[in-house]
N, C-alpha and C positions, 0 to 999 in steps of 0.2 A: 761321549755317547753319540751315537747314531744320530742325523737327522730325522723326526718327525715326517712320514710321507704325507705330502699337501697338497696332491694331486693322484685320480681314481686312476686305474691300469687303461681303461677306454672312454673317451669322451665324443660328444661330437663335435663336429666341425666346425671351426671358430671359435673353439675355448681357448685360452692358453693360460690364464691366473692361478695363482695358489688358490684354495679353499680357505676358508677362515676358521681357526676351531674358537669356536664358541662353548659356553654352558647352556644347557637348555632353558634353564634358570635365567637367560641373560636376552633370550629370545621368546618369551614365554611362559605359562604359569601353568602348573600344576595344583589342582585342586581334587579334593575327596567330598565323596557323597554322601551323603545324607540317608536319617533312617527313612523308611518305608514301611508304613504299621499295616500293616494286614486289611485290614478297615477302611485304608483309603485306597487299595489297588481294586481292578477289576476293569476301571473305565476306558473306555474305547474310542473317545474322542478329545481332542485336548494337546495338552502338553506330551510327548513319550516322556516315560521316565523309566530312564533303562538301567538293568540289570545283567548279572551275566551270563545269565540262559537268554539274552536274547540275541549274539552275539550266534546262539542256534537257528535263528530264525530264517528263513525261505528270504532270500533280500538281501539279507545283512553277510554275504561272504565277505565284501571289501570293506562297505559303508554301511553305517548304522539307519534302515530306512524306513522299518518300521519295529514296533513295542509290542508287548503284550501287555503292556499297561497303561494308560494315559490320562491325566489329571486333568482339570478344571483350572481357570484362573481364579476362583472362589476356593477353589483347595490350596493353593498354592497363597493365597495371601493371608486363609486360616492358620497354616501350618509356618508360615514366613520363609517357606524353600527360597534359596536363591538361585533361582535362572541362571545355569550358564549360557550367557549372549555371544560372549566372546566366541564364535566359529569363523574359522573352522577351527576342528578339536578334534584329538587321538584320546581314545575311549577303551579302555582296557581295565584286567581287576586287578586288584593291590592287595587282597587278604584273602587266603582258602589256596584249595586247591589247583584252582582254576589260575595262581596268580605263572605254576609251574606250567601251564600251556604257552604261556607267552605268545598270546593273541592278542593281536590289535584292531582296531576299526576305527576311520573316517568317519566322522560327525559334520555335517555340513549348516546343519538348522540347529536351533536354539532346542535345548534339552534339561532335561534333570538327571540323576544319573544316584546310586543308592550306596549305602557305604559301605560294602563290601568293591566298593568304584572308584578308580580317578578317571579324571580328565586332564589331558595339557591340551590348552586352547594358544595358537599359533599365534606369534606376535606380528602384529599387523602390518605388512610390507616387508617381512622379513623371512616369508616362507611362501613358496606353492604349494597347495596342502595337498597337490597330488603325490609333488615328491616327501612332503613328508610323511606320507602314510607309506612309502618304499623303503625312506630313513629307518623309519621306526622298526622295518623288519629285519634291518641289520641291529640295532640296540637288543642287548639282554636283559631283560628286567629283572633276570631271576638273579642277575648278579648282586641285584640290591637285597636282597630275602633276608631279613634279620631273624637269627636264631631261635625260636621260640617254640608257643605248643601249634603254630600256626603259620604258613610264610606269611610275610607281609616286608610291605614295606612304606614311607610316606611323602607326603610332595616333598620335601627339599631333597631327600635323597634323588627322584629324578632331575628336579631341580637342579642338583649339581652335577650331573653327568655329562660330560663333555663329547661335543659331536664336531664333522667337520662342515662345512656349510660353504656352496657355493654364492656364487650374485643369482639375484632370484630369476635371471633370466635363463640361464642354465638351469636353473633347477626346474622353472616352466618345463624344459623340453626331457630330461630327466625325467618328470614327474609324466606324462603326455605318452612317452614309452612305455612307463609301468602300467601306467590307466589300462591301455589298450592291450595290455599281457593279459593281465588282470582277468580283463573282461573276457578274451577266449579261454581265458582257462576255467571261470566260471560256466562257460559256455559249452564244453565240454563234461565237466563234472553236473549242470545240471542233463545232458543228453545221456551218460554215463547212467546216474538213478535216475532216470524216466525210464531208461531199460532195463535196468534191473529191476524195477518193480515191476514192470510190465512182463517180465519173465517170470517171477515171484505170484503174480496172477494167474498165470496163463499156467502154470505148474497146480495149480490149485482148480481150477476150470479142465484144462485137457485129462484132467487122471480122473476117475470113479471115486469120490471120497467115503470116507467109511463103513461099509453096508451096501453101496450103491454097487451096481453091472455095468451100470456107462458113465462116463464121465459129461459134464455139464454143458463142454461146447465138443463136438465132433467136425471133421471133416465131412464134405457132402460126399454121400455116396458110401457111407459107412451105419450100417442098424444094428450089426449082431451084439449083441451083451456080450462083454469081454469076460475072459475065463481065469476063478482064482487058481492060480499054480505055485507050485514050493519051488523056488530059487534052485533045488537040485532037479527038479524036471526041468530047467534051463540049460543047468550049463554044469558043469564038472567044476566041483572045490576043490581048488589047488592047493595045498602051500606052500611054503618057502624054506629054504635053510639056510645055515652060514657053516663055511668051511671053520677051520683051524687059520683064525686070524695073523697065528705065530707065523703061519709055515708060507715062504715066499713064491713057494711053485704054485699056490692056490691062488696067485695073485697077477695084476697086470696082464688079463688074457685079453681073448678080444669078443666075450660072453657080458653083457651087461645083466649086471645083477641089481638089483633095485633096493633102498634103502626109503623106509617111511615118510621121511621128509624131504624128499626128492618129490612127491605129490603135492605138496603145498600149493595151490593155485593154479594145476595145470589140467590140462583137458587130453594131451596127449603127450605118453611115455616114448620121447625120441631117442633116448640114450642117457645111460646110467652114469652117475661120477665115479665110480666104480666097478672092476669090472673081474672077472672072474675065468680061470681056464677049464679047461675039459676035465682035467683032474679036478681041479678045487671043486666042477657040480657033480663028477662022483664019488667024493668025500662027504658031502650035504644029503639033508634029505630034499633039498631044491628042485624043480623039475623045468625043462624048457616050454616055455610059455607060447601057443602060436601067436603071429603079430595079428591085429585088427580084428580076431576074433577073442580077442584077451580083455575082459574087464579087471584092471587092477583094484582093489581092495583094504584097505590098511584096515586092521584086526586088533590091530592093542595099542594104546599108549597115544591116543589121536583116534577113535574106529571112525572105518567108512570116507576117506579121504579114495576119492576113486579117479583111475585114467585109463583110457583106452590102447591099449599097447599098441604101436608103431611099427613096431619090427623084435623078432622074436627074445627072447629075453627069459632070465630067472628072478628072484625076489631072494630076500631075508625071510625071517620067520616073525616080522611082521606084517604080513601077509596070506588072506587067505584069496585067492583072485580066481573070478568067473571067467571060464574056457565055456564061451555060448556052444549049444548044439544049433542045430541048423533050423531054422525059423523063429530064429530071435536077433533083434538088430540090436548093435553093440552100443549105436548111441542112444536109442530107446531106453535101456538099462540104463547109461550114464545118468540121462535127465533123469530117472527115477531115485538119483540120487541120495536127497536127503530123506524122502520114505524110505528108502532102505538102511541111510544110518538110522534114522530113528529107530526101528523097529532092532535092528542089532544095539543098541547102544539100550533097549529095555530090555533084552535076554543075554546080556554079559558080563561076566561075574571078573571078580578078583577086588585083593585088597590093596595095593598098592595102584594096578592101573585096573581100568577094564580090559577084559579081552574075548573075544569072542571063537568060537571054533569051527572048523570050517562044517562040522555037523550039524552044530546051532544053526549059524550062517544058511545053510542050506536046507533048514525045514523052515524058514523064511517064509510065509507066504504074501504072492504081489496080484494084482490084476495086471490082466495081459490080453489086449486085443488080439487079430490076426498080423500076418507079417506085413503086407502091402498098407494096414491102417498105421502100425507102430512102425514103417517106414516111414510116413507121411507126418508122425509127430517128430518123428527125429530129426527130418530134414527142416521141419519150422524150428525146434530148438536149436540145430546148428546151426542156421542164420542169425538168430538172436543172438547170441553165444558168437558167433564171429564178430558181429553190431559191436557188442560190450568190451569185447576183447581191441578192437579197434579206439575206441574211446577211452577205454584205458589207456593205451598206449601210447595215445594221441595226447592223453592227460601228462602221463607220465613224463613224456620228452618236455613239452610246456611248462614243468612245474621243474624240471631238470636244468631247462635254459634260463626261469627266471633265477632258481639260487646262483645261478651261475653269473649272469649279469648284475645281478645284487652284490654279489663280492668284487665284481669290477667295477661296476661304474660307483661305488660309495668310496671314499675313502676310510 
């Protein structure tokens, strides 16, 4: 049989040792929580005694920092809880749904914790509990799920699960790298939603809500009541079609044809996976689409998934896509976004999926300022919208490089 590897793929400087495989069992103790009667929750100073909705909480992405519950030590001596002291401790749930998330959190302070809960409380001198809260996100806990109407599983099962474990001095600096990942990627995903809701506002605030002519906050230098209009006094309902998927000369052109789930998250239509020749769009009932004056549309099966076309292009007949006439800006519609799915997705019919027509579609009716004011919200939305897109991405790579250094430096 193969040797065991006993050293990570990167390390830093001055390691050179094997790792030692241990049981967690053997560095540490696993324990499960206790009930929590309805009767004693609510209190807001005290002991935390945590749960697994708090694992949701504004705080608690890495570490456990704050409760939505907190006891008395007059409750805690009525009830005979036992204090977990032993911290630090890795805080995770062990029964429901919750146990197939396979979330962890650092406990640093002395806690309670409920039985749908365990705790492994670190054995002392024998772990940096920064790296172990990085350990713990290579372990699978869902490997332990014992068969039932419910996953679970219980301490000795973690108990016995065998890990590899350096000298705690390496793991200091192991652990001290993740800290500090950790924390910009937190850092990140909290910038991330502060702007998305801040756009989720401002989409609520800059439009005319229901009944109203003007919307709540305006640009200076704008009075007139915005005008309701039908979606077809905007823009020309297009749709889409698909050739004879059989026939290979409809195929591989150099005509981007656009397929519904090609929109999934994107704000703008650069090029199709897919692509279609001069024959194959006069075999469809498909039309060429102009670029940047194209709002795309998805119609059935997903409604209301919309991008701004890039450069000229056809659709599928999932597809019903806004061709604007001239004094209406294309990202102004875009931001009008989810008022427009909503409003198709309550006039569209069918029993399998929804769909909508580009008829329906286009007796739509939107409020609509002048062009110079609905250029001036469009350009605040595509700033927002570049912000978000940026912090995503920024997210993205960070959460990309941590799994990625997680599978090197663990053994």
């Amino acid at each position: 049989m193969p040797e065991t590897k006993k050293v990570p793929a990167i390390r830093f400087n001055g390691f050179s040792d094997d790792w030692e495989q241990r049981k967690l069992g053997e560095v540490g103790k696993a324990r499960s929580g206790v009930g929590f009667p309805d009767i004693e929750q609510g209190g807001t100073s005290g002991t935390p005694f945590f749960k697994v909705s708090d694992m949701n909480n504004d705080g608690n992405e890495n570490e456990m920092n704050v409760a939505n519950n907190y006891v008395t030590d007059a409750q805690i001596t009525a009830r005979r809880w036992s204090l977990i002291e032993e911290v630090p401790a890795i805080f995770f749930a062990k029964v429901g749904a919750a146990v197939m998330l396979n979330r962890k959190r650092l406990c640093r302070f002395p806690f309670l914790l409920d039985n749908n809960t365990m705790a492994y409380s670190l054995g002392k001198d024998q772990w940096d509990a920064d790296f172990a809260k990085a350990l713990f996100e290579t372990v699978d806990l869902t490997s332990l799920v014992q068969v039932g109407a419910l996953p679970s599983y219980n301490a000795g099962d973690v108990e016995a699960m065998e890990i590899m474990l350096p000298d705690v001095t390496e793991q200091h600096q192991i652990g001290a790298y993740f800290w500090q990942l950790d924390n910009l990627i937190t850092l990140h995903q909290r910038k991330y939603d502060k702007l998305v809701n801040v756009k989720k506002s401002m989409l609520e605030k800059m439009f005319p809500r229901d009944g109203a002519s003007v919307p709540e906050i305006r640009f200076a230098g704008f009075t007139n009541p915005w005008e309701q209009r039908k979606l077809s006094d905007l823009a020309e309902i297009v749709g889409g079609g698909t050739p004879d998927t059989n026939n290979s000369a409809y195929w591989d052109g150099d005509i981007d044809w656009y397929a519904p789930a090609e929109m999934e998250g994107q704000r703008y239509a650069k090029g199709s996976v897919r692509k279609i020749t001069e024959l194959g769009l006069q075999k469809s009932s498909a039309k060429i689409l102009p670029a940047h004056r194209t709002v795309l549309f998805t119609s059935r099966a997903g409604i209301g998934k919309m991008a701004i076309l890039q450069r000229s292009a056809a659709t599928n007949q999932g597809f019903q896509s806004l061709v604007l006439k001239d004094g209406t800006d294309p990202y102004f519609i875009y931001s009008m976004g989810e008022k427009i799915k909503d409003m198709a997705e309550c006039v569209a019919s069918g029993s399998t999926f929804l769909e909508i027509s580009g008829k329906m579609l286009g007796n739509l009716e939107v409020m609509v300022p002048n062009l110079k004011e609905q250029e001036s919200i469009a350009t605040f939305f595509r700033v927002i919208d570049d912000l978000i897109t940026l912090h995503q991405r920024k997210l993205e790579k960070l959460k990309q490089l941590k799994a990625s250094f997680l599978e090197k430096m663990f053994v």
